[in-house]
N, C-alpha and C positions, 0 to 999 in steps of 0.2 A: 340792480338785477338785470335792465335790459341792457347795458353796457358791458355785462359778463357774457350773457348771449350773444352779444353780437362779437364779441369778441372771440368763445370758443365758435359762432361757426364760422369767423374769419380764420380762426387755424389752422379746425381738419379740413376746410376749401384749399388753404394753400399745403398743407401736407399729403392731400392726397391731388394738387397739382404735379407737388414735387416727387412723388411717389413713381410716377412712370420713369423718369429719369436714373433712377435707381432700379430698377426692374431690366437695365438694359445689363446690371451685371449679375442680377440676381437669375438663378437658376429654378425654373420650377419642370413641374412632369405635366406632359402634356393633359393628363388625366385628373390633374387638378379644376374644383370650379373655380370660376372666374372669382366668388365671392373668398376664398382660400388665396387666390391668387394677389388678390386685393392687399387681402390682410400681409400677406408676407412683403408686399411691397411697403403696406404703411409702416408696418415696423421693423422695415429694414432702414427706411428712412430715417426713424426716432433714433436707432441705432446711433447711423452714424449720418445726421441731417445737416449734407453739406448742401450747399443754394449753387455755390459758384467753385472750380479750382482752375487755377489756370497754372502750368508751374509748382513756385512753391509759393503762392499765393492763395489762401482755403479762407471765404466765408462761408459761417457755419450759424444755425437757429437755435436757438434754445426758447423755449417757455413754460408756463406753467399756471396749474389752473387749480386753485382751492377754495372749495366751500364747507361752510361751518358752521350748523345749527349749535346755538347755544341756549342754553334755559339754565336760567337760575333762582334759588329763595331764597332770600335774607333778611326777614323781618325784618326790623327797625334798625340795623347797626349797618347798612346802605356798604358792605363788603364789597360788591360785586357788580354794580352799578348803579342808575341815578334812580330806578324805581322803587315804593315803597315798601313793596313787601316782593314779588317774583316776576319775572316777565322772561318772554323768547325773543330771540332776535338772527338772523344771518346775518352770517359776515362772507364776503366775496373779494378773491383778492385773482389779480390776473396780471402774468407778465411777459412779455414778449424781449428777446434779446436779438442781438445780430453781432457775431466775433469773426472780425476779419486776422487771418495773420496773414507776415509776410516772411516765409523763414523762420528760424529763429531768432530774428532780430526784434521786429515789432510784432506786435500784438495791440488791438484796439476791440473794444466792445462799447454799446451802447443799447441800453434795456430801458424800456418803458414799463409805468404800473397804474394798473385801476383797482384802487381799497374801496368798496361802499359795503355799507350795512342797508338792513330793511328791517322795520318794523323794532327799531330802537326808541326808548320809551324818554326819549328827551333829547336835544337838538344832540346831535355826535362829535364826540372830541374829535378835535383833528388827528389826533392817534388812529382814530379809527376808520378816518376815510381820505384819500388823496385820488381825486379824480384826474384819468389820462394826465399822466408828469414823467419827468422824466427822473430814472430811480439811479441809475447807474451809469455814466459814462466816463470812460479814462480809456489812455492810452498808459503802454507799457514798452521801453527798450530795453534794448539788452544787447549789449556791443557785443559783437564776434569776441569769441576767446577771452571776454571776462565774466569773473565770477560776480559782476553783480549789475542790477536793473532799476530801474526806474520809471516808476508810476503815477502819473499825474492825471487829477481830474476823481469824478464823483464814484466812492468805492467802500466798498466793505473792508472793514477792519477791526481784526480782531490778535489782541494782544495776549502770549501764553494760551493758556485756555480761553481764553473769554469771561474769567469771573471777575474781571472792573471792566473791560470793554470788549465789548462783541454785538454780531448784529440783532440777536435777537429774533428766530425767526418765526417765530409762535406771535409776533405781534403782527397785528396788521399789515403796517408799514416796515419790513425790515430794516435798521439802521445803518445808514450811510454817511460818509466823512467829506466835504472838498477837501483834500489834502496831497500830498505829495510826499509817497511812498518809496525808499531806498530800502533793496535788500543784497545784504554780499554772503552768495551762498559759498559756505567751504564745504559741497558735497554733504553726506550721508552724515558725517557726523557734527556739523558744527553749522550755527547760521547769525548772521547779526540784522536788526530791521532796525530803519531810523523814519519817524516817521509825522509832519506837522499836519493840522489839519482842524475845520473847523465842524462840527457834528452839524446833520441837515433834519429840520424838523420838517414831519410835512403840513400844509397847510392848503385843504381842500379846495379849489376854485383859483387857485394863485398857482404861481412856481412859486414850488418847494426851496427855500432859503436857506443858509446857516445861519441860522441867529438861537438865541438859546432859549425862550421864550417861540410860546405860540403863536403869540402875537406878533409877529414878523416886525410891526412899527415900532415895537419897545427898543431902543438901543441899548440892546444888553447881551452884546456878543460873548463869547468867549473862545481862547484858544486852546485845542491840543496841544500836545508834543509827547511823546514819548520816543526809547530808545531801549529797544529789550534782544534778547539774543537768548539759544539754547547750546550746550553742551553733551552730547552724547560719550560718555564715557568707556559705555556697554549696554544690551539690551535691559541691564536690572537695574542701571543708574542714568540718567538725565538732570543735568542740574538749568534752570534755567533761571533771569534774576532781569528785571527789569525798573526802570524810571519815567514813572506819566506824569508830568507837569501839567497842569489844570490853570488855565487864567484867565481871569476876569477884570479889568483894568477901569472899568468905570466908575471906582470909589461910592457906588449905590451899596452894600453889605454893612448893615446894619450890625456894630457889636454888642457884646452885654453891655459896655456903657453907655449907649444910645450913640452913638457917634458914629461917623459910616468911612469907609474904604474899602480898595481893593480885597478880590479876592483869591487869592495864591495858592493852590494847594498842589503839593508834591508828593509822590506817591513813591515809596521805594521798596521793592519788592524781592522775594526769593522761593525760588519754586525747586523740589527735585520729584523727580520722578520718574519710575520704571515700570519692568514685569519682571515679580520672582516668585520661580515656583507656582505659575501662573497666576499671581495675584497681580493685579490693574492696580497701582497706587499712585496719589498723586497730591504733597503736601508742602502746601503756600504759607509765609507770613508778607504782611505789608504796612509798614508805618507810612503816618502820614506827618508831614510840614508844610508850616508856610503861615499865613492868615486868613480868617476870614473876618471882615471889615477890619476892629481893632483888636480882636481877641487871636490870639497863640495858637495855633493847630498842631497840637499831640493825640493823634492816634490812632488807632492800633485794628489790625485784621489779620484772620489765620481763617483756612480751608482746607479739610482734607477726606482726601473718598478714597475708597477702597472698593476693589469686585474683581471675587469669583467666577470664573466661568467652569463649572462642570463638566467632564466629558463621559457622559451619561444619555440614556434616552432622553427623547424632551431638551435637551440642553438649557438645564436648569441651571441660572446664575445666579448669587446675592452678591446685594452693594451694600455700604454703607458712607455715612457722609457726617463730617462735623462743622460747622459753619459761627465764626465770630465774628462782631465788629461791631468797635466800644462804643459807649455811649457819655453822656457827658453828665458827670457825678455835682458839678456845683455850677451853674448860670451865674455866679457875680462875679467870680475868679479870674477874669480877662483871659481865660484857657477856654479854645472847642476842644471836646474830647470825640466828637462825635463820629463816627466814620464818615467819610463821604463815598457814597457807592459809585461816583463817575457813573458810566454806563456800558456796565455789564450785562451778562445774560444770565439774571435774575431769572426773570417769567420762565424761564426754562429750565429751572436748576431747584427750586424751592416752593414745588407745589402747585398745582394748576388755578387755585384760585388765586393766588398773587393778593395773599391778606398781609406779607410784611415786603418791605426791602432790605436793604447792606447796613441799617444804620443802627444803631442801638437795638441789636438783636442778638441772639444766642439760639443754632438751630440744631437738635441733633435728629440723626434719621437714618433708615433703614429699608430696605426692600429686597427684590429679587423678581425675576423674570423667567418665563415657563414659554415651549412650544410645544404647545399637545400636539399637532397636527402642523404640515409642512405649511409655511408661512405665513403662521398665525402666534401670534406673541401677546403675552399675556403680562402686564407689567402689575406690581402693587406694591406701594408705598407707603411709610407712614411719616410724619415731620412732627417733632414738639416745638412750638416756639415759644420762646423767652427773654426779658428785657433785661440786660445786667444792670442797665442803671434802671431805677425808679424815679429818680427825678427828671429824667431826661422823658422823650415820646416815644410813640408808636408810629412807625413809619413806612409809609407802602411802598410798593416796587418803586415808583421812580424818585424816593428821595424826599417826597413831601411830607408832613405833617398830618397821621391820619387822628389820634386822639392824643390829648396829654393828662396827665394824671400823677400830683406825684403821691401822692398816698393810695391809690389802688393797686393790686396786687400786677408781680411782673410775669404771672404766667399771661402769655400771650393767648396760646389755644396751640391746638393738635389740628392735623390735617391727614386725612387718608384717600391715596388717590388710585383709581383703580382702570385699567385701559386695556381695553382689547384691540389689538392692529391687525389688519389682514394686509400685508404684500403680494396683490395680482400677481404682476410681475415686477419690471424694473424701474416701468411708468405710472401706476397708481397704487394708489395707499388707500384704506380705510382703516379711519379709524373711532372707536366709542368710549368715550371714557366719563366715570364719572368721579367726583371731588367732594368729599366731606371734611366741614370746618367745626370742629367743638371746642368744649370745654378751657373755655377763655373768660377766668376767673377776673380779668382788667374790665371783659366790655359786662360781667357780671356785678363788678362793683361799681361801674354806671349806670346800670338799672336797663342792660339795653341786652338785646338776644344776643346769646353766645353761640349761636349756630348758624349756618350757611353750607349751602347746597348746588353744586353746579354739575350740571350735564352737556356734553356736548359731541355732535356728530361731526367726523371729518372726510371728505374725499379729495386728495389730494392726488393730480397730474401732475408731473413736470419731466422736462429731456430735455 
């Protein structure tokens, strides 16, 4: 907490530094007061917060400041985190950037982050805290008069939409790649990304690593690679279709016959998508190959959403959503069938309590969004979830093992989540939302509560 304070008043010190300098092209009325005069300098600066131009040489600031009360209940089935029945906690996340270009040739950015919590009721995963590190740094070219660039160094990356990998920004720590990023744009209608890279976990008190484990000492790396591209045909068609190869080369993966190797996983995917008739749709499948230790990787993923936007008072819209990815029907048969979720933007996609992940799940869901009043948004949601396989588990957002069971029933539970946002303006957000988890006939046939409850406040800064 005192490390976000010092850091937001290290900001608006240096933006309202920066702010005179901006004032020298901003016009005001003499009749203005000073405190009006102010404000129009500070955000004219948020605007457009340049530090330095010389030329065609522009560094420019960016940051951003969220905090986020959270409380939640979860009886005895520990949904929501390490306490035993409900607890409150803040989370404080703060980032500072600096984006030099030079032309349109280079481009370079390099951003720092402070994740902590307070008043968390058991020591903090590293997910949830990364003290002063460094979150983002690369460089990008881009040769005169060609269509394509190059990006190397510490970055966000996100493949298609983002539902096998993207940053994730609802987590503490947003996710970042070391990797080395080519894109060959063919303008408006067509683009190809190629793109290696190893995912960075953070680890609070250290620099942030790629390794794939928390534990930075384990040597249990693994490699990206993908290679995906879009097609624009027309505004009502988009076809896009991608390949994420997943590797882990340490021969640690354990198969059903007890024996251990590498682990392979090949992702191949087909995305289309448009607007017709103003409907928003967007419908995926993705098979998977390869091994994991000695067993065969067959299997299988589909996503598909749809939404509405009304042209009505209120600007009332509905969505809907359908979400698979198989599960593995027999453990001796030297076949995974299981999905592997890579890492996508889950936490943001299926529910704000994040009670399942990608893996042996079946989700379907529905909602729609209301503005009673100018920019105030009203979101409400509901999710069922369900395990196609029954001999296979129950698996949480990131891919782990939350309960197994093969004779308990596969309704997972329902979830209904409800969020009011206020948009200030174009620099802060507030938002309250709350999150209801039921009727989950599995954690019912282990004799353990099937509900859970989470509330949480947000105010979020960022330019």
């Amino acid at each position: 907490m005192k490390r976000t304070l010092v850091f937001m008043f290290a900001l608006v010190s240096l933006v309202l530094m920066s702010a005179p300098a901006f004032a020298e092209s901003s016009p005001s009325s003499s009749g203005d007061s000073a405190l009006v005069r102010l404000k129009d300098r500070v955000y004219g600066f948020l605007e457009d917060p340049v530090l330095y131009e010389s030329g065609n040489v522009t560094l420019k600031m960016g940051a951003g400041v969220r905090i986020r009360v959270e409380s939640y209940s979860h009886d005895d089935n520990g949904l929501l985190g390490p306490a035993e029945y409900s607890d409150t906690y803040f989370a404080f996340r703060t980032t500072v950037s600096l984006d030099l270009q030079a032309g349109d040739a280079v481009e370079a950015l390099i951003e720092g982050i402070d994740a902590e919590v307070g008043s968390y009721p058991a020591d903090e995963p590293s997910r949830l805290e990364d003290s002063l590190d460094l979150h983002r740094f690369w460089v990008e070219i881009h040769p005169e008069n060609w269509p394509i660039s190059f990006r190397i160094g510490r970055q966000y990356v996100k493949i298609a939409d983002g539902w096998l990998v993207g940053p994730s920004d609802w987590d503490q720590v947003p996710r970042t790649f070391d990797a080395f990023h080519i894109t060959y744009d063919g303008g408006e209608q067509w683009a190809v990304h190629l793109f290696v890279g190893l995912p960075v976990w953070p680890d609070d008190n250290n620099f942030d690593e790629a390794t794939y484990h928390e534990d930075p000492t384990l040597n249990d790396d693994f490699t990206y690679a993908a290679l995906w591209g879009d097609y624009k045909f027309m505004e009502e068609f988009a076809l896009g279709a991608y390949v994420i190869m997943k590797v882990d080369d340490n021969s640690q993966t354990q198969g059903e016959d007890g024996l251990f190797d590498d682990y392979r996983v090949y992702t191949y995917g087909l995305r289309g998508y448009g607007k017709v008739y103003g409907l928003d749709y967007s419908a995926q499948i993705a098979v998977q190959g390869g091994n994991r230790g000695t067993d065969d990787i067959e299997a299988f993923g589909a996503d598909v959403r749809v939404k509405y936007d009304f042209d009505y008072k209120m600007n009332p819209s509905l969505r809907a959503f359908y979400t698979y990815a198989g599960g593995d029907d027999n453990d001796l048969d030297g076949k995974c069938k299981t999905f592997d979720p890579l890492l996508g933007d889950v936490a943001d996609r299926y529910g704000k309590i994040h009670a399942v992940g990608l893996s042996n799940i079946e989700i379907i869901g529905f909602g729609g969004s209301l503005e009673p009043i100018e920019r105030l948004t009203v979101n409400l949601d509901f999710f069922y979830y369900h395990r196609p396989e029954r001999n296979d588990a129950w698996y949480d957002q990131y891919g782990d093992v939350y309960l197994t069971g093969v004779f308990e029933s596969s309704t997972v539970g329902n979830e209904v989540n409800l969020e009011i946002a206020y948009k200030l303006d174009e620099f802060f957000t507030f938002a309250l939302g709350y999150a209801s988890f039921f009727g989950s006939n599995f954690l019912d046939d282990k004799g353990m509560s099937d509900n859970a409850d989470y509330l949480y406040f947000t105010v979020d800064f960022r330019f």
